[in-house]
Structures are given as C-alpha cells and as structure tokens.
C-alpha positions as CSV (number, residue, x, y, z in Angstrom):
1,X,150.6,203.7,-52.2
2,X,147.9,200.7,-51.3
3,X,146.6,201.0,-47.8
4,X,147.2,197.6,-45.8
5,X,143.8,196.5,-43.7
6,X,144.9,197.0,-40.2
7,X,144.5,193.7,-39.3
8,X,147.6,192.9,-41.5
9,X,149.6,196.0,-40.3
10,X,148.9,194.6,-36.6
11,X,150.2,191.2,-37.9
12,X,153.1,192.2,-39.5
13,X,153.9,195.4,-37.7
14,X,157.1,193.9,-36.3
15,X,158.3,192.5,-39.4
16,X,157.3,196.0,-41.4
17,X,159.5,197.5,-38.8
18,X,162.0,196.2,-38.9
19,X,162.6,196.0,-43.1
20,X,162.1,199.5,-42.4
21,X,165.0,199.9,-40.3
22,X,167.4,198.0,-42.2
23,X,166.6,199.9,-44.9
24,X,167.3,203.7,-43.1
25,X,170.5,201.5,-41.7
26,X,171.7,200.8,-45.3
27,X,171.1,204.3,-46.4
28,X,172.9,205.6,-43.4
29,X,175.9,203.5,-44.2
30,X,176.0,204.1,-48.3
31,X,175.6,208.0,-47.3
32,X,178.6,207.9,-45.0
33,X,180.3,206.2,-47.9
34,X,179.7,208.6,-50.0
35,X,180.9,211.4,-48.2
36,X,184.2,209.3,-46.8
37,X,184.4,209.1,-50.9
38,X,184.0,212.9,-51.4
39,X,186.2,213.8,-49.2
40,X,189.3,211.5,-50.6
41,X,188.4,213.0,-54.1
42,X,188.3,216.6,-52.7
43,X,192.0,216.0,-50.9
44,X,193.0,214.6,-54.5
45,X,191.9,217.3,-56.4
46,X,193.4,219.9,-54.3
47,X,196.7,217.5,-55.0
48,X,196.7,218.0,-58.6
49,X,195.8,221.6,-58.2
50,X,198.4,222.4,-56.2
51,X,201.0,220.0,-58.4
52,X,199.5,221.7,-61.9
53,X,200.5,225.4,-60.1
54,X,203.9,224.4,-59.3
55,X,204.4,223.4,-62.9
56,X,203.2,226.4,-64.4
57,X,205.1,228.4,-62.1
58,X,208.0,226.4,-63.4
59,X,207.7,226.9,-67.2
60,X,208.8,230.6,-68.6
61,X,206.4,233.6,-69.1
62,X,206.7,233.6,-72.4
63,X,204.8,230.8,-73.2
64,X,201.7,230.5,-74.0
65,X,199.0,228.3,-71.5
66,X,195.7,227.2,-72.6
C-alpha cells in the first residue's frame, strides 16, 4: 500500500473516513444477507430431508434404494 503524505491524510481525513465507513456499512449489510440467506436454505433443506424420509419410509423393504 502507497503511504499518503500527511498533509493529504489531514486534508482528506474526513472524506477517507467516511468511504471507509460506508464501506464496513455495506459489508455489514451483505453479511447479514448472507446469513438471513443461509438460514432459509438450511430450513429448506431440512424440508426435503424430512419429505425424502417420509417417502422412503413409504415404499416397501424390499426394494432396493440408491
């Protein structure tokens, strides 16, 4: 990473600051996403679980499964 003369940082500390938060605030909000996404997928797969064992329990013993 290039080091920024100070006199710049000083000058544009505000404005460095505050990209810098609205980036964290972005990632914040995608990660929270993410997880709210994870969490559907999670409930769905345990849905199909659940549906595919109460099929198998439904078909005879005698037959073969995969």
């Amino acid at each position: 990473m290039t080091e920024l003369p100070v006199d710049v940082l000083a000058e544009y500390r505000m404005e460095i600051a505050a990209e810098f938060e609205a980036y964290f605030s972005s990632i914040t909000e995608h990660i929270a996403c993410l997880d709210k996404e994870r969490g559907r997928v999670l409930h769905e797969a345990r849905a199909a679980t659940e549906a595919y064992a109460r099929l198998i329990s439904t078909i005879p013993a005698g037959k073969d499964l995969p």
